[in-house]
VOGU-3710 file (C-alpha; in Angstrom, 3 decimals, decimal comma):
1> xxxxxxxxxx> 0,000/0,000/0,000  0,827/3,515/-0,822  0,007/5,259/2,954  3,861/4,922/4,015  6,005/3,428/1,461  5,566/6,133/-0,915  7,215/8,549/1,977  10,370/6,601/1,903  10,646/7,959/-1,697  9,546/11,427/-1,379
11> xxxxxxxxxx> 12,019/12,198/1,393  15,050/12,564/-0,228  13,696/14,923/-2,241  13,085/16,428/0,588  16,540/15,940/2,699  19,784/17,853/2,308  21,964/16,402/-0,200  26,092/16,376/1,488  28,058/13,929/1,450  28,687/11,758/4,102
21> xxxxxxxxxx> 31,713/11,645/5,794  31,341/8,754/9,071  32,384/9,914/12,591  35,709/8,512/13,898  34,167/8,491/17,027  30,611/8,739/18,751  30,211/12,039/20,448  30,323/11,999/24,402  27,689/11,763/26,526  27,593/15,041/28,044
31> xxxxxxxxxx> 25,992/17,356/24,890  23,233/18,867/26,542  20,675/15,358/26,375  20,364/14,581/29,931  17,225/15,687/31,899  14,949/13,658/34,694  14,665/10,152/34,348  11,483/9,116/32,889  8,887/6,965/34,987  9,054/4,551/32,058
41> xxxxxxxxxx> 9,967/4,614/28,121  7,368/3,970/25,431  7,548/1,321/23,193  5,269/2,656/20,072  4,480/0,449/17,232  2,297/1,268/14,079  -0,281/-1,796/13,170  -1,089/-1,143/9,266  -4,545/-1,294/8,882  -3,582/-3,047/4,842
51> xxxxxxxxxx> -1,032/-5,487/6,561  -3,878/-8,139/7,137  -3,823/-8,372/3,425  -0,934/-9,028/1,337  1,394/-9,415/4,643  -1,490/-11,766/6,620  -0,358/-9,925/9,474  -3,395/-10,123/12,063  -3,473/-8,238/15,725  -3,713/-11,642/16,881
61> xxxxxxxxxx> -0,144/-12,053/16,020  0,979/-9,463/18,382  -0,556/-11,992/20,932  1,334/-14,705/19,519  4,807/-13,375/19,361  4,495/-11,885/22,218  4,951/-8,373/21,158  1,727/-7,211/22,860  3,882/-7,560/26,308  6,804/-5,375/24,667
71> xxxxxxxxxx> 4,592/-2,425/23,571  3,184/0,737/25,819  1,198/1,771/22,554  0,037/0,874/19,167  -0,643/3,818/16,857  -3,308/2,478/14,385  -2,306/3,807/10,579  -3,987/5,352/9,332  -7,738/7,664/9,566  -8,292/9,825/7,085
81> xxxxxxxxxx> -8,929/13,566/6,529  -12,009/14,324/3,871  -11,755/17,063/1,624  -14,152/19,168/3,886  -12,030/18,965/6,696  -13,356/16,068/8,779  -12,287/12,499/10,161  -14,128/9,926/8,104  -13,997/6,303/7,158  -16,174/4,085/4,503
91> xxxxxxxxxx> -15,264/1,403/1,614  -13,672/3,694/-0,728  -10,639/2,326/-2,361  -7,222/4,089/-1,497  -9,085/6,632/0,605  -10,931/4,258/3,704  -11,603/0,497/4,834  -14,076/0,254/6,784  -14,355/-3,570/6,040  -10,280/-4,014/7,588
101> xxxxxxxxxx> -11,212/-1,485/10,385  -14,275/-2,900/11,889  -16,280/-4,654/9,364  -14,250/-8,106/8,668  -15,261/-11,069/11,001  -12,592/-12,789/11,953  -12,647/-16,782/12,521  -11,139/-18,220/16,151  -7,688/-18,594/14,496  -6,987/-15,453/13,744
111> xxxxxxxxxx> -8,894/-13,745/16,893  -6,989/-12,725/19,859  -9,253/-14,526/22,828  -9,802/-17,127/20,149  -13,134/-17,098/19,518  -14,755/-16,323/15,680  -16,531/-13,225/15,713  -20,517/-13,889/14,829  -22,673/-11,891/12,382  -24,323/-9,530/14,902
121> xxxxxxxxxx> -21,543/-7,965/16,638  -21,326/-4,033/16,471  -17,575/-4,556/16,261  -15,720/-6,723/14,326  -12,298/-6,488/12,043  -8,990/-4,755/13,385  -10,743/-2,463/16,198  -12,341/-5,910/17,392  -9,498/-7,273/17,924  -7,497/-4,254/19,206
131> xxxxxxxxxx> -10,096/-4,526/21,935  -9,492/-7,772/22,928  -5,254/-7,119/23,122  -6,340/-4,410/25,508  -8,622/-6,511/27,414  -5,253/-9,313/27,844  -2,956/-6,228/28,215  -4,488/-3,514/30,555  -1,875/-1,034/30,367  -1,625/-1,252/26,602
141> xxxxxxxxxx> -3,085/2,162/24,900  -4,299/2,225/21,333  -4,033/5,474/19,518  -5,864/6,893/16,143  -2,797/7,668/13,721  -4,394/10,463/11,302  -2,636/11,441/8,139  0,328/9,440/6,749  2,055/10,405/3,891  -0,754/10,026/1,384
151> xxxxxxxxxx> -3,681/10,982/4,226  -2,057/14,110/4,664  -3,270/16,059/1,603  -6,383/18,038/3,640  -4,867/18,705/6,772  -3,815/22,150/5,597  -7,341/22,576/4,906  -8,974/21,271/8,212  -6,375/23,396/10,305  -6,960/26,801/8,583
161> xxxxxxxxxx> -9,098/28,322/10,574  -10,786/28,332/14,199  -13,638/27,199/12,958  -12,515/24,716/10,619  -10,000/23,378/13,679  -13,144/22,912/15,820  -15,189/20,692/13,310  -11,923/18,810/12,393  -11,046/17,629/15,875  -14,757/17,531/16,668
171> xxxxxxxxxx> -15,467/14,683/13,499  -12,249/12,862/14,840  -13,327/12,394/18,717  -17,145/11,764/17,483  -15,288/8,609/15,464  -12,895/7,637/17,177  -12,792/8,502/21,013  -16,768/8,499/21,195  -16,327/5,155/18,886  -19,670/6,322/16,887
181> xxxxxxxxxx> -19,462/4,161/13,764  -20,962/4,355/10,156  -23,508/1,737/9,992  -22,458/-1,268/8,002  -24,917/-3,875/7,388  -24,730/-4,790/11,470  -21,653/-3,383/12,295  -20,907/0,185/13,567  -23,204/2,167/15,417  -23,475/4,827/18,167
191> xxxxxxxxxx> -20,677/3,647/20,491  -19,350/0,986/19,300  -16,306/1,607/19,195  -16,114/3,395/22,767  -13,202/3,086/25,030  -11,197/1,729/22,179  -8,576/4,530/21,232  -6,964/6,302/24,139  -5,736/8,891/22,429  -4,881/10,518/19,305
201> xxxxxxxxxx> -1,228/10,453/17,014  -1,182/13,296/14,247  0,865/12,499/11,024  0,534/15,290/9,039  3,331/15,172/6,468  4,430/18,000/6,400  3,168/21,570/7,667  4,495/24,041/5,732  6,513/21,825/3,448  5,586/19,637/0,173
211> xxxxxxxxxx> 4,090/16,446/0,951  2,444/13,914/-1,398  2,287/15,364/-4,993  -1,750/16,406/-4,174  -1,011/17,287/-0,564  -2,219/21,152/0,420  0,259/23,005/1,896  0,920/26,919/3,048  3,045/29,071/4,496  0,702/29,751/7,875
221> xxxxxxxxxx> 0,701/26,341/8,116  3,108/26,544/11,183  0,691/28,692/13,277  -2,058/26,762/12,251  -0,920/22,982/13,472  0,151/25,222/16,757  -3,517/26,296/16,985  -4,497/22,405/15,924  -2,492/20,760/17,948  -3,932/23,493/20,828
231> xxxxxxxxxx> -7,594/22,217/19,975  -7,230/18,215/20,156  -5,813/18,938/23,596  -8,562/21,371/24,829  -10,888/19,227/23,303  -9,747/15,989/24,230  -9,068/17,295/28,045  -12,697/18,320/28,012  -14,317/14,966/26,746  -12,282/13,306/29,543
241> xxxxxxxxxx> -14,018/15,372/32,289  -17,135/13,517/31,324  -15,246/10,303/31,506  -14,044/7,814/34,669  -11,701/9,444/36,971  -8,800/9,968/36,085  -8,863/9,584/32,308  -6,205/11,288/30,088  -6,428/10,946/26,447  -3,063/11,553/24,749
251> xxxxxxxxxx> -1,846/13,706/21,920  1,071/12,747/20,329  3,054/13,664/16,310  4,879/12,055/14,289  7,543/14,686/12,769  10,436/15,006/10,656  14,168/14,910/11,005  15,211/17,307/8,297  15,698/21,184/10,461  14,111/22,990/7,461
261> xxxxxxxxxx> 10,931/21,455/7,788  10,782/21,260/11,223  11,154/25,243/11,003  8,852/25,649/8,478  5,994/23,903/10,089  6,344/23,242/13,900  6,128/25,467/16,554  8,211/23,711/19,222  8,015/25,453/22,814  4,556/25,782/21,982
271> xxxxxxxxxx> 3,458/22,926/20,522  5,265/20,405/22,758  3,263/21,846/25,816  0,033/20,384/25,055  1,447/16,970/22,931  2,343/13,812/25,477  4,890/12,972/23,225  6,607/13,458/19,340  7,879/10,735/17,628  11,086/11,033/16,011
281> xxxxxxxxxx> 11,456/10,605/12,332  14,244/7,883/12,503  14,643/6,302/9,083  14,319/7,006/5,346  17,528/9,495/5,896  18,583/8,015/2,001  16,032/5,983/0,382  16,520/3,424/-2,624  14,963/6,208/-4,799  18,339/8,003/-5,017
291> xxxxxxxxxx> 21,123/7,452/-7,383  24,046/6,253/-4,336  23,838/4,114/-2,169  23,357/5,462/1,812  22,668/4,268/5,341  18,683/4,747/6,360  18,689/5,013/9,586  22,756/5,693/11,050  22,597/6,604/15,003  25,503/8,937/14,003
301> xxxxxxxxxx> 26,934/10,602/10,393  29,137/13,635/10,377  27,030/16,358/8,144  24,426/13,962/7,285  20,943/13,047/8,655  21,307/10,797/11,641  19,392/10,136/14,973  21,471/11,740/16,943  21,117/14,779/14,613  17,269/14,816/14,638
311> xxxxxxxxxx> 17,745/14,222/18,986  19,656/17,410/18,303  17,578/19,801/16,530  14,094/18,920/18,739  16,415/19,546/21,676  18,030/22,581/20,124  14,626/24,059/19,437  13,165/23,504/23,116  11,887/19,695/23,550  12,370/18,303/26,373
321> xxxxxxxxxx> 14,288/14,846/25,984  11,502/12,861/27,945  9,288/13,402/25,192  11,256/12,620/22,583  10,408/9,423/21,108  12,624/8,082/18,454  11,476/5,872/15,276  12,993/2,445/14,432  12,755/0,917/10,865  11,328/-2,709/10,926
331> xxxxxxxxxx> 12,174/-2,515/7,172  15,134/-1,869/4,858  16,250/0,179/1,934  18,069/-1,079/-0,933  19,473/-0,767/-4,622  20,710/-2,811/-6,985  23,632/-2,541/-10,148  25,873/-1,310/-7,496  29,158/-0,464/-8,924  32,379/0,836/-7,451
341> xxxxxxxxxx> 33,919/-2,301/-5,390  34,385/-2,412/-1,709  31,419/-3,032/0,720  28,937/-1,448/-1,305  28,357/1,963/0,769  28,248/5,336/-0,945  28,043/3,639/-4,575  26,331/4,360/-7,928  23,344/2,043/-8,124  21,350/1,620/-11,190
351> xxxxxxxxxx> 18,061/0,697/-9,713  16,029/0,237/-6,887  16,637/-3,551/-5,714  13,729/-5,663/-5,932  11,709/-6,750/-3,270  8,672/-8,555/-2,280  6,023/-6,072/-1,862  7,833/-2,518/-3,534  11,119/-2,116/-5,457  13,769/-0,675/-2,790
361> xxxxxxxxxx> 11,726/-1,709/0,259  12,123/-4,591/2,260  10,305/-5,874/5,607  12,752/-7,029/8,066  11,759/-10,838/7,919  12,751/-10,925/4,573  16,541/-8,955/4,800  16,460/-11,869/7,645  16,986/-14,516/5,408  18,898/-12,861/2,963
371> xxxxxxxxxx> 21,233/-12,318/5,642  20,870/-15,730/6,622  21,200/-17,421/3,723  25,058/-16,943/3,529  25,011/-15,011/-0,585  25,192/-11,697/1,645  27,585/-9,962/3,506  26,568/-8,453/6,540  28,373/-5,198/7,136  28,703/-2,736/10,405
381> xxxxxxxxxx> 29,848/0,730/11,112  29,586/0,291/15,198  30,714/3,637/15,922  28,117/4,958/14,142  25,536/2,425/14,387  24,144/0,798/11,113  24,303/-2,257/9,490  23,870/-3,424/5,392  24,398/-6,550/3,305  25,745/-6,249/0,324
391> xxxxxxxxxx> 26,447/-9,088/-2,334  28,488/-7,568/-4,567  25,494/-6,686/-6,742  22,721/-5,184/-4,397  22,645/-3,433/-0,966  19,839/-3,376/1,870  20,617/-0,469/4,497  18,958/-1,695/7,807  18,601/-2,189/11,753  18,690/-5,906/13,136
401> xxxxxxxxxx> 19,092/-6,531/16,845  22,655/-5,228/17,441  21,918/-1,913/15,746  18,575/-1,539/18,048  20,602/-2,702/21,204  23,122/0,484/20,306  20,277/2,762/19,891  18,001/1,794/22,982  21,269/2,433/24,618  21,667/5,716/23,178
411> xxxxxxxxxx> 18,065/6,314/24,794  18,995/5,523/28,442  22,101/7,160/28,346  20,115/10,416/26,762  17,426/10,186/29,599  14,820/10,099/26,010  10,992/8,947/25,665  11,873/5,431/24,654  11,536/3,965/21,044  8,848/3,816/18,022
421> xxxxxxxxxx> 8,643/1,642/15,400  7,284/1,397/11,755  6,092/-0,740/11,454  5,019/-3,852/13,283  4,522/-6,021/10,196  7,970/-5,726/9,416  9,812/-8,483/12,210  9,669/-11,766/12,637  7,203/-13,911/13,759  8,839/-14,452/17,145
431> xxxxxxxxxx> 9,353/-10,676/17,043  12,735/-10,900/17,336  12,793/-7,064/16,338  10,556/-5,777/19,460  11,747/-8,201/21,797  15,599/-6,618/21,535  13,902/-2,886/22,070  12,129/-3,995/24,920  14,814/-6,051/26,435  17,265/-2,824/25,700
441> xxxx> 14,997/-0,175/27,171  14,407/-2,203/30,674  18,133/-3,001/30,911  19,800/-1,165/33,577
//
């Protein structure tokens, strides 16, 4: 599906082009990162709502591995924005799925509790069985993802003015907090999806920057996401009063690594005041969509995109490290017709290498076996944390457990928010993957 993949493209049109020179060494520990201890990190991993598809990757499976136990939230990608400025969802091909979200029945195989959903339930398909994972995981929150890099083209439009702001975040608690469903055939309904989200992630890609090739963007987009992000928490904040005890719905963002666009879109003193949390952009640094080969995701790179670089400029702009979340691929980049000898790294490529489900894009699993199978060469940088095969022929840039070990040590040592990934479909069926974040965040 389109929703993500097509932003691994799109963002190095979109990054800084130097060349990348690799640190000799890791910079110290004392730069300014440190700050209180938090209670606990997050562990944040996106469910695709099209991964029970092509991928047959079912929330039961989370159960299964055991990666329901690892994670403090799952961000469900994505909900939609309509082109009058309102959450919506329906059966309407490349824009909503109602049948994936709550329409599908699922049989007792692929159910979480293990029993087949029957025709009359209000509730059925992914949000069903979201439910149930709560129900076996108390402490496990669900959030609404809204956008993604193909949902994002009307958020300029639903943000633009107070009164648009108000309807917008109005439509998207009605849906999804409140859990008041389109009618399908039985399903859906007044309620019936209550209690179900506990909170709300915003992906618009980007504010004030070029998006999607039909996304809407302007230059007061910056002081309007301020005043948007202002409304979901006055509005959420007030729904909970009318709630148990107690209840906090979060607010959370996913946004970018690249300084210009955070500049040209996010307000960060302000906007970090009412958000729980932002996720770091973590990944898709170079994509398979350029002409060299590059690392994806490096924890370090002298005058380059890095983690440690995007830690930086949130930091630098007034985010406090606690709520700095940063983003893990579960997927790899890669090209193919390398030339140039050596291990493969900062080559001409002639292509995009192919893959399973998207030229240049690879889930995990797969880069696995390849790496497995012994016709790769697995490569490191450890002072700069990243990891690629190459064959001789084609690359894959990506993070397997030692790279994610490095970097959830980077995250205690930084005092930061703890870890997100994109996305869950991507690791094994043990979940190797989320098991070595969550064994690396509670190490002490």
């Amino acid at each position: 599906m389109r929703r993500r993949l097509l932003s691994r493209l799109a963002f190095a049109a979109c990054a800084a082009s130097l060349p990348v020179t690799l640190l000799a060494t890791a910079p110290a520990s004392a730069d300014g990162k440190h700050a209180s201890k938090p209670a606990a990190y997050k562990n944040v991993g996106y469910f695709t709502q099209w991964g029970v598809y092509g991928r047959d990757f079912q929330v039961a499976d989370l159960e299964a591995s055991g990666a329901a136990s690892s994670l403090t939230h799952i961000n469900y990608a994505f909900g939609n924005v309509s082109s009058d400025g309102k959450c919506f969802t329906g059966n309407i091909p490349g824009e909503a799925d109602a049948w994936a979200d709550y329409a599908r029945p699922l049989d007792a195989e692929n159910s979480v509790d293990g029993v087949a959903d029957t025709d009359t339930q209000a509730l059925a398909g992914n949000f069903n069985q979201l439910r149930e994972l709560k129900a076996k995981h108390p402490g496990l929150k669900v959030m609404i993802s809204l956008g993604g890099w193909s949902w994002s083209t009307h958020f300029s439009d639903a943000a633009r003015t107070v009164a648009s702001r108000k309807a917008f975040v109005s439509s998207c608690l009605d849906l999804y907090i409140k859990g008041n469903l389109p009618v399908d055939g039985a399903r859906g309904g007044q309620g019936a999806a209550a209690g179900l989200f506990d909170g709300v992630d915003l992906d618009w890609e980007w504010p004030g920057s070029a998006g999607d090739t039909d996304t809407v963007y302007r230059p007061e987009d910056k002081r309007n996401f301020t005043a948007l992000v202002h409304e979901f928490r006055r509005q959420l904040d007030s729904y909970a009063t009318t709630q148990r005890k107690g209840k906090h719905y979060e607010l959370t963002a996913f946004v970018p690594t690249a300084p210009e666009k955070i500049d040209a879109g996010f307000d960060v003193p302000r906007i970090i005041r009412d958000l729980d949390f932002v996720n770091l952009q973590g990944y898709d640094f170079h994509v398979s969509g350029e002409a060299t080969t590059n690392q994806q995701s490096a924890l370090y790179a002298r005058n380059d995109f890095s983690v440690d670089q995007t830690v930086d400029a949130w930091l630098e702009r007034g985010a406090p490290a606690r709520k700095l979340v940063v983003g893990m691929p579960f997927y790899g980049q890669g090209w193919t017709g390398v030339t140039g000898g050596g291990d493969g790294l900062n080559q001409p490529a002639t292509a995009p290498a192919p893959a399973t489900w998207q030229a240049g894009y690879e889930d995990y699993k797969a880069l696995k076996k390849l790496a497995d199978s012994g016709s790769y060469t697995l490569h490191r940088d450890r002072r700069n944390g990243h990891a690629w095969l190459f064959d001789g022929t084609t690359l894959w840039t990506y993070d397997d457990p030692q790279v994610l070990s490095t970097k959830t040590d980077y995250i205690r040592r930084h005092r930061l928010g703890g870890a997100m990934i994109w996305s869950l479909d991507g690791d094994t069926p043990d979940g190797e993957l989320i098991h070595a974040i969550d064994k690396g965040l509670s190490r002490r």
